[in-house]
VEXKOL-594991 format. One line per field, with one value per residue: residue number from 1; z, y, x of N, C-alpha, C in turn; residue in three letters. Coordinates in steps of 0.2 Angstrom, whole numbers. Example, Ala and Ser with C-alpha at 12.3 -4.5 7.8 and 13.67 -1.06 7.14 Angstrom:
BEGIN
k (1,2) .
n_w (39,35) .
n_v (-28,-11) .
n_u (66,64) .
ca_w (39,36) .
ca_v (-22,-5) .
ca_u (62,68) .
c_w (39,39) .
c_v (-16,0) .
c_u (66,64) .
r (Ala,Ser) .
***
This chain:
BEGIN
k (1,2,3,4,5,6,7,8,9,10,11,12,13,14,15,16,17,18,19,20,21,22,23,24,25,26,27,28,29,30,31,32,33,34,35,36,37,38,39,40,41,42,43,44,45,46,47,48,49,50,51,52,53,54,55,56,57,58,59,60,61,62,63,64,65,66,67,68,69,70,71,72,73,74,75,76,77,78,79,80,81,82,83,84,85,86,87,88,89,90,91,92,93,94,95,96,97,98,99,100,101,102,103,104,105,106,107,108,109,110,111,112,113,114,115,116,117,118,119,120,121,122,123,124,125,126,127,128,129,130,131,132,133,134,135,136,137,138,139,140,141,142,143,144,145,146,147,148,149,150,151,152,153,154,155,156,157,158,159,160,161,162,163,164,165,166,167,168,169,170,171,172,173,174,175,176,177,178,179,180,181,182,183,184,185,186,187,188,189,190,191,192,193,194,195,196,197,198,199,200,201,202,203,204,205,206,207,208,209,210,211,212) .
n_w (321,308,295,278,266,256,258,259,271,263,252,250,254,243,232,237,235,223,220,224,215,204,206,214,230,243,238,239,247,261,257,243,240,244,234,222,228,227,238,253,262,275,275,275,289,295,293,291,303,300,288,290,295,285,275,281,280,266,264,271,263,251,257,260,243,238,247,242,228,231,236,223,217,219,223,223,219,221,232,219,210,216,222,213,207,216,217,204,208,215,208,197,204,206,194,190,202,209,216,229,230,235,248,254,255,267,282,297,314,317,322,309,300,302,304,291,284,292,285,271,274,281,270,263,270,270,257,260,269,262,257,267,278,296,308,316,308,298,300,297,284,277,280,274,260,257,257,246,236,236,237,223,217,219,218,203,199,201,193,195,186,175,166,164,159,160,152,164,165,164,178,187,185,188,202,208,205,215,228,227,229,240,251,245,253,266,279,295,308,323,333,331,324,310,295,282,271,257,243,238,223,223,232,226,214,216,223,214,205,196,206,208) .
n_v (321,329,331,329,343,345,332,322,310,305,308,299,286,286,286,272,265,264,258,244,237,239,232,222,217,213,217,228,242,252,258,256,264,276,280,280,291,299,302,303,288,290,301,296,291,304,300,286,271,262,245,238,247,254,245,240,252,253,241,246,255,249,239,250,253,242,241,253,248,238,240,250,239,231,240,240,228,210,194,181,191,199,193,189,201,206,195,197,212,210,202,210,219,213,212,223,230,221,222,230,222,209,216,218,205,202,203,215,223,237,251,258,248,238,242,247,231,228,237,232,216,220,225,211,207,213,207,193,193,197,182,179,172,168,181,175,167,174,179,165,164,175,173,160,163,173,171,157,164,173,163,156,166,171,155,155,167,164,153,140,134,135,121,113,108,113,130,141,154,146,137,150,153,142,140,150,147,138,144,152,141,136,147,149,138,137,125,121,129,121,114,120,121,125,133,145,144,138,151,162,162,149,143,142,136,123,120,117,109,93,78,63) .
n_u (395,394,383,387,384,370,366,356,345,333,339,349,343,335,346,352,342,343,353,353,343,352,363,360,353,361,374,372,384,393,403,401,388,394,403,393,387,396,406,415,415,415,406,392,390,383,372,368,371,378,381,371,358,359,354,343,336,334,326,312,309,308,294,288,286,279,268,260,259,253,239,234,232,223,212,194,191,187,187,196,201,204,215,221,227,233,244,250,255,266,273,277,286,296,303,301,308,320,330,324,314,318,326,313,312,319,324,322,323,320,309,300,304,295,287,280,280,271,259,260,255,243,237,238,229,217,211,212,201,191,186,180,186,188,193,204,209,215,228,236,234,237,252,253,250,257,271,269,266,277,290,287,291,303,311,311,317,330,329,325,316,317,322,312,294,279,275,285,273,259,260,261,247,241,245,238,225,225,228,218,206,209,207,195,188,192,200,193,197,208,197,186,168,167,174,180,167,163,162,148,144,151,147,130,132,136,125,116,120,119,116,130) .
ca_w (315,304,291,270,263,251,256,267,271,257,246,252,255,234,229,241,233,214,219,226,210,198,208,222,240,246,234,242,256,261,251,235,239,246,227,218,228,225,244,256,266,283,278,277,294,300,290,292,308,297,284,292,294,276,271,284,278,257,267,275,256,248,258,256,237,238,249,236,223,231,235,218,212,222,223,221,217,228,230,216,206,221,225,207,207,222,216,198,208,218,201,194,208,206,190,189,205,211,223,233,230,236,252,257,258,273,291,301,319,316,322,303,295,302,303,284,282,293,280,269,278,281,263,261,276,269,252,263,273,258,256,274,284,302,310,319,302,294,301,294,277,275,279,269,251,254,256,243,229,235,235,218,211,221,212,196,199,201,187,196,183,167,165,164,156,153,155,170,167,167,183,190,185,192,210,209,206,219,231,229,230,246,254,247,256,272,283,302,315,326,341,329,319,304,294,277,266,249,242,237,218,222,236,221,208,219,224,207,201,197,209,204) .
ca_v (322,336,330,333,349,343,326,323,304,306,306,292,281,284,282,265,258,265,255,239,238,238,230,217,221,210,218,237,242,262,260,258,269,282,280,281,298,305,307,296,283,292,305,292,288,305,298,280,270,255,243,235,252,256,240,242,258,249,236,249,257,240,238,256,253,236,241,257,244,234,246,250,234,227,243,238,220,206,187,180,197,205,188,188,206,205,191,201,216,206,197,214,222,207,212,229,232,215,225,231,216,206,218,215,196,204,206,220,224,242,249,258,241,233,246,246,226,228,239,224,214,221,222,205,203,214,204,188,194,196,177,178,168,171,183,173,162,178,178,162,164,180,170,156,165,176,164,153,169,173,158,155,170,168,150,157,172,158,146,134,130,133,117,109,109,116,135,144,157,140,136,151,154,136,143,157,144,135,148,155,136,137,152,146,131,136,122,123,129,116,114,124,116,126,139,150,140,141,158,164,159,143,135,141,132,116,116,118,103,86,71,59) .
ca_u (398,389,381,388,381,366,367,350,345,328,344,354,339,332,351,355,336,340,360,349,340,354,368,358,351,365,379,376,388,393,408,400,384,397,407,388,386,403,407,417,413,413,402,384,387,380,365,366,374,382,378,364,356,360,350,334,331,331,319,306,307,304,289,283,282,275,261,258,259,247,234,233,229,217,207,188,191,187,192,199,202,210,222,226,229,241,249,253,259,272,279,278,289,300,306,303,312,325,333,318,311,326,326,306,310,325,322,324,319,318,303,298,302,290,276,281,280,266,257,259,251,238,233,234,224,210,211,209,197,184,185,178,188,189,199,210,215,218,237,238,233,243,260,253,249,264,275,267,267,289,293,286,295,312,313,309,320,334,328,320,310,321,325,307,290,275,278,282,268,255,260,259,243,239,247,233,222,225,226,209,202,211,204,188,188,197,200,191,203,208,192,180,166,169,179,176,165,165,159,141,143,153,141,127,134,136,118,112,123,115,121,132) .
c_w (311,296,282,269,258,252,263,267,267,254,246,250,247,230,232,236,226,213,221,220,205,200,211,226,243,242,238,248,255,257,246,237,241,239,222,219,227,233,247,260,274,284,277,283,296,296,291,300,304,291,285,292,288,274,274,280,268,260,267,267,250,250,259,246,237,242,244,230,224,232,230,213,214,222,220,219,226,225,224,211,209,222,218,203,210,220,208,201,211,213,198,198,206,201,188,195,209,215,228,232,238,245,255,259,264,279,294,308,319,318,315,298,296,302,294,283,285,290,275,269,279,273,261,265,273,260,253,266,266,257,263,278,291,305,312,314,299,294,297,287,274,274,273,263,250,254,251,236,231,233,227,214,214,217,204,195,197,195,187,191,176,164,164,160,160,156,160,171,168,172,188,189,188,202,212,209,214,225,234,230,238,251,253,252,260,277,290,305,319,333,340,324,312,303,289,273,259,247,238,230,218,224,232,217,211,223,219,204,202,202,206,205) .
c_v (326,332,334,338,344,336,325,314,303,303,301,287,279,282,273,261,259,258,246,234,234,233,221,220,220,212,227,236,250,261,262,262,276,284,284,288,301,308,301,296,286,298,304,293,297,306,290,277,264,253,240,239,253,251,238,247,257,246,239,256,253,241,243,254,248,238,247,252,239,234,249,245,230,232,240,231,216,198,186,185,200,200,189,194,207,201,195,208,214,203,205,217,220,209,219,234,226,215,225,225,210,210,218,207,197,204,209,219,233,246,253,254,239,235,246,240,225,229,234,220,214,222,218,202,203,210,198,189,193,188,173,173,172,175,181,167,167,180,173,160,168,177,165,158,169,172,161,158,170,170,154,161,171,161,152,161,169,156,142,131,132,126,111,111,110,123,138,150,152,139,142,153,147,138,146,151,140,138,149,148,134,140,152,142,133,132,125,122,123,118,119,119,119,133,143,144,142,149,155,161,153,138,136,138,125,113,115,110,97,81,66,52) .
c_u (393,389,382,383,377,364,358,349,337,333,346,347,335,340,351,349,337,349,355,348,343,359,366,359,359,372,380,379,388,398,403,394,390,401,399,387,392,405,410,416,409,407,395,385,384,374,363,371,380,380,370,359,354,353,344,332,328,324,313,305,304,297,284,280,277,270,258,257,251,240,233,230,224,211,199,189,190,188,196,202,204,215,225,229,236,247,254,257,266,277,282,285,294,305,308,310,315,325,329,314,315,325,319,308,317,319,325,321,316,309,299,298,298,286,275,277,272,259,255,256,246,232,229,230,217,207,207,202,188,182,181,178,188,194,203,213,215,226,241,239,237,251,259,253,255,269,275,270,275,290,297,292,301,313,314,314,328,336,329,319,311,321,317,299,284,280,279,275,261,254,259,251,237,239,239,228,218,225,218,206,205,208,197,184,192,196,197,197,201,202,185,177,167,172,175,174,167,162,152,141,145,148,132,126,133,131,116,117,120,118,124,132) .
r (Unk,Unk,Unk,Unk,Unk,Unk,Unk,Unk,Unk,Unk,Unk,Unk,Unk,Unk,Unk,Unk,Unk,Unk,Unk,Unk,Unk,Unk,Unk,Unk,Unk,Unk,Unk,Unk,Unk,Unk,Unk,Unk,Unk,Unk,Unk,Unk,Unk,Unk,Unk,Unk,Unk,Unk,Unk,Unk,Unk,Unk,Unk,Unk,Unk,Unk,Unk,Unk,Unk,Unk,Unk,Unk,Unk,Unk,Unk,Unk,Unk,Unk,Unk,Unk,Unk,Unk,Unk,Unk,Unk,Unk,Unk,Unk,Unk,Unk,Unk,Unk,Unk,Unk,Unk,Unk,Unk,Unk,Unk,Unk,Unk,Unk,Unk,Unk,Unk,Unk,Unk,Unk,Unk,Unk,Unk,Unk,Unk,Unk,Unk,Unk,Unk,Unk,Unk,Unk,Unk,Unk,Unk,Unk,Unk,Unk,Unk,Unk,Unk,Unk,Unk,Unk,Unk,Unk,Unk,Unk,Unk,Unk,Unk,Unk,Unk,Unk,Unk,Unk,Unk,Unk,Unk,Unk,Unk,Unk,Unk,Unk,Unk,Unk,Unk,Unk,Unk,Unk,Unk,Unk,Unk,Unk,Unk,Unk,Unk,Unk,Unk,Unk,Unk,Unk,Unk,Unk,Unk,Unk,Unk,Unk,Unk,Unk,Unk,Unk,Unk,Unk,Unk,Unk,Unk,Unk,Unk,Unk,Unk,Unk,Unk,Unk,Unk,Unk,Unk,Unk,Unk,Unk,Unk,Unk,Unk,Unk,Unk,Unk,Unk,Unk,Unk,Unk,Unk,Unk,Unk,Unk,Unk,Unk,Unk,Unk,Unk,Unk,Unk,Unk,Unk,Unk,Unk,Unk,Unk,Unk,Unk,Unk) .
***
């Protein structure tokens, strides 16, 4: 099938993430992106194969911005200034962009999704990594903090945590907390004597302090 005059899949895939957005990830299909562009139905597919397609290609655009995002906030920062950068572009995203938010927490097999998400990924690898854990608990911390940060802003996004006290921005600032004393203090892998200690200012301060 010959692809519409003007219509390229650049296009489609900034309209499908601008419809994402405004609508929800799980709200777009080809009808209604076929209605937003002014063309029917039949003539995406000789740019997309289906909905699923339609809704990888939002995904593997999601986690392009998100990783632009997030490479802009950690630049030259390190531990706790670079988790709680990260943690600030992901909320930011959240709101700025729903949609594409909302489609990074999706799964694709695709192989652009995942070199995408893998992008991601590596971010918060090297973010973790300053806190110098070892490289084979770096997989695990990555799942862990990202996890730990969506999680947080998926309930929240809900309203979770409408109905209760103190504020939620308290607690997420408690989260971060918690985090970085995490990845300060990382547990030894199982059958190893030790993991990341504390950091250089931490295990300073905790010599210097009187006994109790």
């Amino acid at each position: 099938m010959a692809a519409t005059v003007g219509l390229t899949l650049e296009h489609v895939g900034t309209v499908a993430s601008e419809l994402a957005d405004r609508l929800g990830f799980n709200r777009v299909t080809v009808s209604a992106l076929a209605r937003e562009l002014g063309v029917k139905p039949a003539s995406l597919y000789a740019h997309v194969r289906g909905l699923d397609a339609l809704r990888e290609i939002i995904g593997t655009r999601a986690h392009a911005v998100l990783a632009a995002d997030l490479t802009r906030a950690t630049a030259g920062l390190h531990t706790r200034a670079a988790l709680a950068a990260a943690a600030e572009a992901m909320l930011e995203m959240s709101r700025r962009h729903p949609g594409l938010w909302q489609a990074s927490r999706a799964h694709f097999a695709g192989e652009e999704f995942v070199a995408a998400g893998r992008r991601v990924s590596a971010i918060l690898g090297g973010v973790i990594r300053g806190y110098g854990l070892p490289a084979s608990e770096v997989p695990h911390a990555v799942r862990i903090i990202g996890s730990s940060i969506g999680g947080f802003i998926g309930l929240d996004d809900t309203g979770g945590f409408s109905h209760s006290d103190p504020e939620t921005a308290a607690s997420w600032q408690r989260l971060i907390d918690v985090l970085d004393g995490a990845l300060s203090h990382w547990p030894a892998a199982p059958g190893t004597a030790t993991a990341a200690g504390p950091n250089t200012a931490t295990a300073t301060a905790m010599s210097t302090e009187e006994p109790r």
